[in-house]
Backbone as JSON Lines, residues from 0, in Angstrom:
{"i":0,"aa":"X","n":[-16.54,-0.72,-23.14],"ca":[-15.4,-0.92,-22.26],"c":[-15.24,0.31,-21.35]}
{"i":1,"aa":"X","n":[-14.86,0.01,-20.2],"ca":[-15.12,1.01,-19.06],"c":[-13.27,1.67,-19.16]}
{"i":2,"aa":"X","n":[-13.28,2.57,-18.68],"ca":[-11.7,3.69,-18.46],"c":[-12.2,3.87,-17.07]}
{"i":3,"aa":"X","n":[-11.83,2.64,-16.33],"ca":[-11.94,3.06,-14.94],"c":[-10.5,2.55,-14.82]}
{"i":4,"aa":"X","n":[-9.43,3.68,-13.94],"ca":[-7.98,3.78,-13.55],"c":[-8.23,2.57,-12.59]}
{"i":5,"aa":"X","n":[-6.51,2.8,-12.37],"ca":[-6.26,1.3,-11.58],"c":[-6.75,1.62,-10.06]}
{"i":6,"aa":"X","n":[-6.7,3.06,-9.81],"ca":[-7.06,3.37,-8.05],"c":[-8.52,3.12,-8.24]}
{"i":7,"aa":"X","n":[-9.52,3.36,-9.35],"ca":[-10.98,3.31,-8.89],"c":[-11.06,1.39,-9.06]}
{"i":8,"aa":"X","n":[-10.63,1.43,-10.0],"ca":[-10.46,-0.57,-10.16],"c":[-10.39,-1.16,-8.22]}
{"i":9,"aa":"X","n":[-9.38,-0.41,-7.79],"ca":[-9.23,-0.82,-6.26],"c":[-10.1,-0.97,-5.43]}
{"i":10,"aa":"X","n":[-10.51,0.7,-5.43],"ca":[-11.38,1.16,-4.38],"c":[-12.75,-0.36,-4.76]}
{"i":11,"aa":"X","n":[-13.38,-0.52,-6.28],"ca":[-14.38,-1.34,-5.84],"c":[-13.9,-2.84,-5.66]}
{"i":12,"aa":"X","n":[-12.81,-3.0,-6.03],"ca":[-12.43,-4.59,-5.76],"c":[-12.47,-4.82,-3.99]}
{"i":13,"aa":"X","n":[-11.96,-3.69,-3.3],"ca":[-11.71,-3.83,-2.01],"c":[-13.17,-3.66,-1.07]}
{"i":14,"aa":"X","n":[-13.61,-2.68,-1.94],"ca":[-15.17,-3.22,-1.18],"c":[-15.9,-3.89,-1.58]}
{"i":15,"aa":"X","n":[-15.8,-4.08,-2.7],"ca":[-16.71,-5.91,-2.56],"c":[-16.17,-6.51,-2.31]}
{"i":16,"aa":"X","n":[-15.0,-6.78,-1.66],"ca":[-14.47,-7.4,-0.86],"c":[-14.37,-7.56,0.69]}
{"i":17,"aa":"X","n":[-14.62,-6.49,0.91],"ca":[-15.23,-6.24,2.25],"c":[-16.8,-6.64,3.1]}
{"i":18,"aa":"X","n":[-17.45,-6.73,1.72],"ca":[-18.67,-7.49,2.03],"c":[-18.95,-9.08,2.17]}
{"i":19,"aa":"X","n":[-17.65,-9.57,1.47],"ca":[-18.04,-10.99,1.86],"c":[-17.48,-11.22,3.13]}
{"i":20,"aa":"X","n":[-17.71,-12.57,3.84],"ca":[-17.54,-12.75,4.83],"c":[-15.92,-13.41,5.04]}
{"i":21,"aa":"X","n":[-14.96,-13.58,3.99],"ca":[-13.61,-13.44,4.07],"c":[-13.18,-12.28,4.31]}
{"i":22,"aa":"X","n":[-13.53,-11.23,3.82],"ca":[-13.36,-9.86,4.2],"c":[-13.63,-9.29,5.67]}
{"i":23,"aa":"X","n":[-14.99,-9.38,5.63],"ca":[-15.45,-9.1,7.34],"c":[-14.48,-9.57,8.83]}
{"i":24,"aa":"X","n":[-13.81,-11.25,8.18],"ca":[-13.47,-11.71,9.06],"c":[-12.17,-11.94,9.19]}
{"i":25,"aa":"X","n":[-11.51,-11.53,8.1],"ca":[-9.94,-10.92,8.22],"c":[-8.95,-9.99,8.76]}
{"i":26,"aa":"X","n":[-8.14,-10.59,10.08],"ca":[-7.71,-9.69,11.02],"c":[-7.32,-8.58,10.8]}
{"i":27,"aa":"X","n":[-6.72,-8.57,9.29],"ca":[-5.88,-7.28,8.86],"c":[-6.51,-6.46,7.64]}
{"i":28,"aa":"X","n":[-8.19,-6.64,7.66],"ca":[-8.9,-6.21,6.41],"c":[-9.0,-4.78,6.44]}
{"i":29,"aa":"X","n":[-8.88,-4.14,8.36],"ca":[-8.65,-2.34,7.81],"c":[-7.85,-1.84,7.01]}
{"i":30,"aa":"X","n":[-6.41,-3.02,7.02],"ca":[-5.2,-2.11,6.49],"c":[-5.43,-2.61,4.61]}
{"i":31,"aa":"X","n":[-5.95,-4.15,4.47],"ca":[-5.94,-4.0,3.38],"c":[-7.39,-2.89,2.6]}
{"i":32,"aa":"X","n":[-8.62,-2.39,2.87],"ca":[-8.85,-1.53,2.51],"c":[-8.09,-0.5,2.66]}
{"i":33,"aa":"X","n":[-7.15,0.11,2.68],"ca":[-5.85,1.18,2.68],"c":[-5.63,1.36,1.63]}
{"i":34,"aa":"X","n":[-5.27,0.08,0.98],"ca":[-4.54,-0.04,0.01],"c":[-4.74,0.79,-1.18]}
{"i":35,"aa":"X","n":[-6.55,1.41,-2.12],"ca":[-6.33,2.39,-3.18],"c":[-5.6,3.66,-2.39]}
{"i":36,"aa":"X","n":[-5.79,4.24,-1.54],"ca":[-5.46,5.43,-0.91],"c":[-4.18,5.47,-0.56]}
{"i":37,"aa":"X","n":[-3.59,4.29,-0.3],"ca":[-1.71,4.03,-0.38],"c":[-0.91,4.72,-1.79]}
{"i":38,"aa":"X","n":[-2.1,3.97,-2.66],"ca":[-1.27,3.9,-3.71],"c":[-1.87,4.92,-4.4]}
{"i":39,"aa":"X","n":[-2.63,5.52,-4.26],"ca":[-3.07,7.03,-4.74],"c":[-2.02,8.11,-3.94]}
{"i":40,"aa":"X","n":[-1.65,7.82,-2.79],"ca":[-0.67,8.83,-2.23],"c":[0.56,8.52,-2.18]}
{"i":41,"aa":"X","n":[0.86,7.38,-2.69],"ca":[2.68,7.4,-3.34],"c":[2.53,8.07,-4.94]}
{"i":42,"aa":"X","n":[1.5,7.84,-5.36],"ca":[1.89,8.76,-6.9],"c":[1.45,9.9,-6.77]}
{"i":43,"aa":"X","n":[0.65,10.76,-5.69],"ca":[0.72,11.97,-5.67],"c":[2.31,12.75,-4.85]}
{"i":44,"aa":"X","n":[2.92,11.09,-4.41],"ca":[4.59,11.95,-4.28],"c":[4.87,11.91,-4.63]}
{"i":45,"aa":"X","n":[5.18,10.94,-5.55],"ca":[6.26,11.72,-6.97],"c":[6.36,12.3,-7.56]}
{"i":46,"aa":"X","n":[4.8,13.07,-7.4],"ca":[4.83,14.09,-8.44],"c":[5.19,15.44,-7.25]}
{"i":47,"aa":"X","n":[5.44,15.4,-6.32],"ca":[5.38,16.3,-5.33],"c":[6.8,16.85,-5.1]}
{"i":48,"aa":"X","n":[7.51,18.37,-5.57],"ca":[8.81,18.63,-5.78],"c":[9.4,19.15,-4.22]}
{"i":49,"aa":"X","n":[8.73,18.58,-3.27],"ca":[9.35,18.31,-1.78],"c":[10.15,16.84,-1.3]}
{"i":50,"aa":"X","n":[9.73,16.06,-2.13],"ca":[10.11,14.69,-2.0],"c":[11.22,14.33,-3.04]}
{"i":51,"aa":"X","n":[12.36,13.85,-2.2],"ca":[13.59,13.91,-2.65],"c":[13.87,12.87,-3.92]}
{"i":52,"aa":"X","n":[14.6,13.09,-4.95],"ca":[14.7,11.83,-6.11],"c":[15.36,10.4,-5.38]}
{"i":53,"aa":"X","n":[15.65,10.32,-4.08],"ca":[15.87,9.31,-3.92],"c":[14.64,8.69,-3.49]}
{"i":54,"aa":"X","n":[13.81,9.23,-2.61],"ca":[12.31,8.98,-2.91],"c":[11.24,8.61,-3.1]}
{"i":55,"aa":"X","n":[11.82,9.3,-4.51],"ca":[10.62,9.42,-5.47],"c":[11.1,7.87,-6.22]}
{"i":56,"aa":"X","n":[12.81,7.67,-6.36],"ca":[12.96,6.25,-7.01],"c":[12.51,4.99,-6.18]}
{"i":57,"aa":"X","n":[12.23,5.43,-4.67],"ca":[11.52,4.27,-3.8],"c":[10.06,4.11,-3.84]}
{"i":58,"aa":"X","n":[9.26,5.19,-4.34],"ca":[8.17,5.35,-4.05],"c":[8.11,4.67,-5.81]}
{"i":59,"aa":"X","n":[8.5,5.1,-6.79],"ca":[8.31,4.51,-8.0],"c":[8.42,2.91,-7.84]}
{"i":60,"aa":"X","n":[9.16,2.2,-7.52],"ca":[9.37,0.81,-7.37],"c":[7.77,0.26,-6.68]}
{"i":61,"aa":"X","n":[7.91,0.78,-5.51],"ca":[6.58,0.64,-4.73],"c":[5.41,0.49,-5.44]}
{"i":62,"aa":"X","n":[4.91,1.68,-6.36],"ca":[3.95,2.1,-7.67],"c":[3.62,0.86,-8.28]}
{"i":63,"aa":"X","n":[5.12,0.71,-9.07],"ca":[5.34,-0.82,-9.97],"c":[4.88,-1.62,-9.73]}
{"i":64,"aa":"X","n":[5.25,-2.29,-8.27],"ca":[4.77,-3.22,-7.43],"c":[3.5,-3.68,-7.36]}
{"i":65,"aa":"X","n":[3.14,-2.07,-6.92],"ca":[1.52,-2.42,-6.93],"c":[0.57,-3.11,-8.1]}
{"i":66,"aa":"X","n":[0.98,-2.57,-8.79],"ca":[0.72,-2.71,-10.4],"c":[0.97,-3.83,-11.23]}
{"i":67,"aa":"X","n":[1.99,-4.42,-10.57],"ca":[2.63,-5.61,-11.61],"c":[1.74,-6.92,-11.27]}
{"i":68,"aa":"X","n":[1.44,-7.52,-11.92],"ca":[0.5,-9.05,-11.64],"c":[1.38,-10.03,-11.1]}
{"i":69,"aa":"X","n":[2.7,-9.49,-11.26],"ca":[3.84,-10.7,-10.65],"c":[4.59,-10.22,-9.33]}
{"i":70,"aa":"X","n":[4.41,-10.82,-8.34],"ca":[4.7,-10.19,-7.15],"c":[5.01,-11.58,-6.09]}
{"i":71,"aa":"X","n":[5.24,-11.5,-4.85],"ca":[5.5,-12.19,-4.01],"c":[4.02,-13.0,-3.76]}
{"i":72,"aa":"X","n":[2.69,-11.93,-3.7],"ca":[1.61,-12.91,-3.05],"c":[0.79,-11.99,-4.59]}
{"i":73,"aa":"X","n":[0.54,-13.07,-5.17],"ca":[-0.15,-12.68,-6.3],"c":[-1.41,-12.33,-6.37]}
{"i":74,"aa":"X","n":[-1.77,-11.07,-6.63],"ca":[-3.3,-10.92,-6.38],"c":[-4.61,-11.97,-7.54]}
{"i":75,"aa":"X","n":[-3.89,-11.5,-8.49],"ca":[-4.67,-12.84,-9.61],"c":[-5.14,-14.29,-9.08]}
{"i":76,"aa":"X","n":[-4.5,-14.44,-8.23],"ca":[-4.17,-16.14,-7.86],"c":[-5.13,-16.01,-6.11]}
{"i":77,"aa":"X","n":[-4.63,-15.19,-5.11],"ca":[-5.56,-15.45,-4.05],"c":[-6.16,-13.98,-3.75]}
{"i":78,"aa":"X","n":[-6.68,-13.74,-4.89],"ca":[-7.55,-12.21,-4.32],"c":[-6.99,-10.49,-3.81]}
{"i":79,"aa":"X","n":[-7.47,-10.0,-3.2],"ca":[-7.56,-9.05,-2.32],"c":[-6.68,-9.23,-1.09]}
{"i":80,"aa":"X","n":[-6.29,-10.5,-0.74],"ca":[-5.21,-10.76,0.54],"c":[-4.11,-10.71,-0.3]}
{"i":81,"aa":"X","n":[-3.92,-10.93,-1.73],"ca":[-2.69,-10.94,-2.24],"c":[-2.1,-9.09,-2.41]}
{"i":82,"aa":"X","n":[-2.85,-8.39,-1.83],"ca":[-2.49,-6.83,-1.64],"c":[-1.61,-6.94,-0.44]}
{"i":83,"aa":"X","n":[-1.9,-7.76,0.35],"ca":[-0.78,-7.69,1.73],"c":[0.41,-7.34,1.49]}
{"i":84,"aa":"X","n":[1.29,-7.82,0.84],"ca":[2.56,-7.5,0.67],"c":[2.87,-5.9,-0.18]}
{"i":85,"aa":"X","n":[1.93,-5.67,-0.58],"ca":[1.92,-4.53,-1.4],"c":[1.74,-3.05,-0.34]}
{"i":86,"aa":"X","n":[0.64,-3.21,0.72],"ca":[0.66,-2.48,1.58],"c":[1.77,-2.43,2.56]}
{"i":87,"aa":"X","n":[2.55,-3.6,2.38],"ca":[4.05,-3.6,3.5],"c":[4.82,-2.72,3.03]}
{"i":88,"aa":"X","n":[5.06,-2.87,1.79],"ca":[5.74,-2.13,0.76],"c":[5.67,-0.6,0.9]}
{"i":89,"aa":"X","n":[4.38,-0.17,0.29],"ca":[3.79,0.91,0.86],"c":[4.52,2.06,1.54]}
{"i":90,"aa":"X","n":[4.02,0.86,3.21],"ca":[4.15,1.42,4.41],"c":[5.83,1.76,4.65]}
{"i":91,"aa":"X","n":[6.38,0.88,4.1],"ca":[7.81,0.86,4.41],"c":[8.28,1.91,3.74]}
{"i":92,"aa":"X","n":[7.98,2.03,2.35],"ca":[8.48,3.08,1.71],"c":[7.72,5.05,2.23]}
{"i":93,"aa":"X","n":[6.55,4.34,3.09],"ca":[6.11,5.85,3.3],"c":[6.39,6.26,4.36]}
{"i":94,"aa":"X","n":[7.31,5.25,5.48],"ca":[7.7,5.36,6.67],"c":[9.22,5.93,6.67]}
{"i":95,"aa":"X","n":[10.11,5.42,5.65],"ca":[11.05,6.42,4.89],"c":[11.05,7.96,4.9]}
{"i":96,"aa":"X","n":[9.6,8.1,4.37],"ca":[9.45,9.24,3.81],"c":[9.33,10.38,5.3]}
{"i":97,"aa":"X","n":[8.24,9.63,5.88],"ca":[7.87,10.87,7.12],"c":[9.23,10.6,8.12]}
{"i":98,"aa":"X","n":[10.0,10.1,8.29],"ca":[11.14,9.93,9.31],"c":[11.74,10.94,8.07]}
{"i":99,"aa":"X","n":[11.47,11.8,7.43],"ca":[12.45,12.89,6.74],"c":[11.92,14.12,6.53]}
{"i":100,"aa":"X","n":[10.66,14.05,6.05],"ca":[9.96,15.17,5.41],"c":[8.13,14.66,5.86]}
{"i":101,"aa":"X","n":[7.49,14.62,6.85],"ca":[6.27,13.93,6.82],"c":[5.07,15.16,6.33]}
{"i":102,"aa":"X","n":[5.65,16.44,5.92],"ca":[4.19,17.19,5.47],"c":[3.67,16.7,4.07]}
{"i":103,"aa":"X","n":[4.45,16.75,2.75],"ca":[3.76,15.99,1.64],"c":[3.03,14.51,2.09]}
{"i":104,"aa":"X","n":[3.39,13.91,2.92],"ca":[2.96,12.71,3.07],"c":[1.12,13.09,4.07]}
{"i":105,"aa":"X","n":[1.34,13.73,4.95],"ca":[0.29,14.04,5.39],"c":[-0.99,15.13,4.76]}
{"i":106,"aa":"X","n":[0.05,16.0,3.72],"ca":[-0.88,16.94,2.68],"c":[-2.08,15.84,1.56]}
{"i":107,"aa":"X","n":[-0.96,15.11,1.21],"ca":[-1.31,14.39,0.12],"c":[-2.65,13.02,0.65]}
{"i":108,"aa":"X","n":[-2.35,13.18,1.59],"ca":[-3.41,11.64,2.15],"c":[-4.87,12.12,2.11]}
{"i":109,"aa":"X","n":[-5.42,11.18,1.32],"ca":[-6.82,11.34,1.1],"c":[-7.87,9.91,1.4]}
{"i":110,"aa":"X","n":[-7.26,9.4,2.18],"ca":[-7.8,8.79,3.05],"c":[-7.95,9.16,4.49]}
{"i":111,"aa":"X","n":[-8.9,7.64,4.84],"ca":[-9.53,8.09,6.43],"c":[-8.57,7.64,7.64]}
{"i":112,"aa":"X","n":[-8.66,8.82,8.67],"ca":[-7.72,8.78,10.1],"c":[-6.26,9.54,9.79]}
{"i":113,"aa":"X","n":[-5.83,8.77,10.47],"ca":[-4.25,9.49,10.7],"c":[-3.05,8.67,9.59]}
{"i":114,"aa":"X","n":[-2.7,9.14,8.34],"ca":[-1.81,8.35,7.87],"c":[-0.38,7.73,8.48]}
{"i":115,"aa":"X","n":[0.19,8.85,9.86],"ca":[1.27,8.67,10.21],"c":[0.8,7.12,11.54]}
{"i":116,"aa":"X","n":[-0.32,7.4,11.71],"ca":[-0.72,6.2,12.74],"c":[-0.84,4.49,11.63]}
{"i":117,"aa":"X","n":[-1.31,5.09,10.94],"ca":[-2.01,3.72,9.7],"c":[-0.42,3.15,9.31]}
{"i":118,"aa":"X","n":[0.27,4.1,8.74],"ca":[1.85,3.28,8.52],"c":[1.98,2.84,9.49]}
{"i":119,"aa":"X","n":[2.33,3.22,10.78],"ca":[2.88,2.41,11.97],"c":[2.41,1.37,12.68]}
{"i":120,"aa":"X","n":[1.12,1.14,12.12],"ca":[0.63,0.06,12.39],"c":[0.48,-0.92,11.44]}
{"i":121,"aa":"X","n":[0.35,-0.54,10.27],"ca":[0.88,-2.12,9.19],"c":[2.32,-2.21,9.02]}
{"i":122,"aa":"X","n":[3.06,-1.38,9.66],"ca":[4.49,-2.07,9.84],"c":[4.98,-2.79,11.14]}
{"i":123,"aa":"X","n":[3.79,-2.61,11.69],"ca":[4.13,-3.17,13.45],"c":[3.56,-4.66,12.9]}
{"i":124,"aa":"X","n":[2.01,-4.96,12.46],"ca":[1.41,-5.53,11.75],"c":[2.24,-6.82,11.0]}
{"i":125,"aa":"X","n":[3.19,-6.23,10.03],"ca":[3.92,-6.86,8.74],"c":[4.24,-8.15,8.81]}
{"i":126,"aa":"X","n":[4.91,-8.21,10.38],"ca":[5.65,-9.91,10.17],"c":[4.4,-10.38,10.57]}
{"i":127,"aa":"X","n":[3.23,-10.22,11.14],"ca":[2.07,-11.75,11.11],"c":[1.14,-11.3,9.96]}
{"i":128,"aa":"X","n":[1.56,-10.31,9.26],"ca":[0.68,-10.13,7.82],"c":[0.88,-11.28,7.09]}
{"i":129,"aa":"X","n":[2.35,-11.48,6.76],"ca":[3.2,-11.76,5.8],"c":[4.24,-12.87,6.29]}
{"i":130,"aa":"X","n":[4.45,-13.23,7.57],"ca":[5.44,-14.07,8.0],"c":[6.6,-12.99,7.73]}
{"i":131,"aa":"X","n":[7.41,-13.19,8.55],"ca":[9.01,-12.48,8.64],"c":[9.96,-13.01,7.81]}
{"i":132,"aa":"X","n":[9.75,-14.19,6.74],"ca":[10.87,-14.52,5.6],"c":[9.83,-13.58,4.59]}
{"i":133,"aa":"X","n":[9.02,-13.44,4.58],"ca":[8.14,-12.76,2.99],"c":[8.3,-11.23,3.45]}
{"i":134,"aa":"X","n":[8.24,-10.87,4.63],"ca":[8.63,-9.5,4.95],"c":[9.69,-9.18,4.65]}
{"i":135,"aa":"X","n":[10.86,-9.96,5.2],"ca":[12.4,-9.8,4.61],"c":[12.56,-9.41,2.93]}
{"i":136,"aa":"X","n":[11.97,-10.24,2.33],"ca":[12.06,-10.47,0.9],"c":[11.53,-9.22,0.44]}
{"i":137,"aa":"X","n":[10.18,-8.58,1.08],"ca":[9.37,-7.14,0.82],"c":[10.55,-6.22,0.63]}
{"i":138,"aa":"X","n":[10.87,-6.14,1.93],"ca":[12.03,-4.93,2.24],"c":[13.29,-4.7,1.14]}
{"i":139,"aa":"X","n":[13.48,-6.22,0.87],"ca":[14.75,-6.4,0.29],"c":[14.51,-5.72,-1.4]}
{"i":140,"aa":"X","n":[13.08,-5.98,-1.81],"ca":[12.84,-5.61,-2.77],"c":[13.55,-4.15,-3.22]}
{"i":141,"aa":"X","n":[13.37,-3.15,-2.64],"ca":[13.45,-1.87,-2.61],"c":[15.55,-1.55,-2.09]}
């Protein structure tokens, strides 16, 4: 039995996912490869004592989210697109963050390009990710 964490579990679900041709040909497949590196850099903020406990209790929910098999678009049930709502989440909660304090958010990113550009574009993104009633419902989560 393998001890591979839930971020390396990601990283290869999302690229073999990227190789099939649902992947290739999915409008919004840059942002869902995002997604281990999202969620590798909301738990390197919570642990980060610049980022405020109110936060850190948004960025924890977010975490959960990611994590939980029961969600709005279930990943179990339709794959790797069922991360969509999870990266809204994310973004929303990391768009919080830099409209306050954006250096932990930009220290901590260990992914590729500009993190402050990548949020603003899967939140520009969100309502034809997700439709604008499942976006509502995202937001409302938190």
């Amino acid at each position: 039995m393998s001890n591979i964490d839930f971020y390396q579990q990601l990283r290869d679900k999302f690229s073999a996912w990227s190789q099939t041709d649902e992947g290739k040909n999915y409008q919004f497949a840059r942002y869902l490869l995002a997604a281990p590196d999202l969620f590798h850099l909301m738990c390197k903020l919570t642990l980060d004592k610049r980022v405020s406990v109110k936060h850190k209790a948004m960025l924890g929910g977010a975490v959960a989210y990611f994590i939980s098999p029961i969600d709005l678009i279930p990943e179990a049930i339709v794959g790797p697109l069922g991360y969509v709502d999870d990266i809204g989440m994310a973004a929303y909660v990391l768009k919080t963050i830099i409209n306050e304090n954006p250096e932990p958010v930009i220290e901590h990113w260990a992914g590729d390009g500009d993190v402050l550009e990548l949020v603003q574009k899967i939140l520009d993104a969100a309502d034809k990710m997700l439709g604008s009633g499942l976006w509502k419902k995202v937001k409302k989560y938190l």
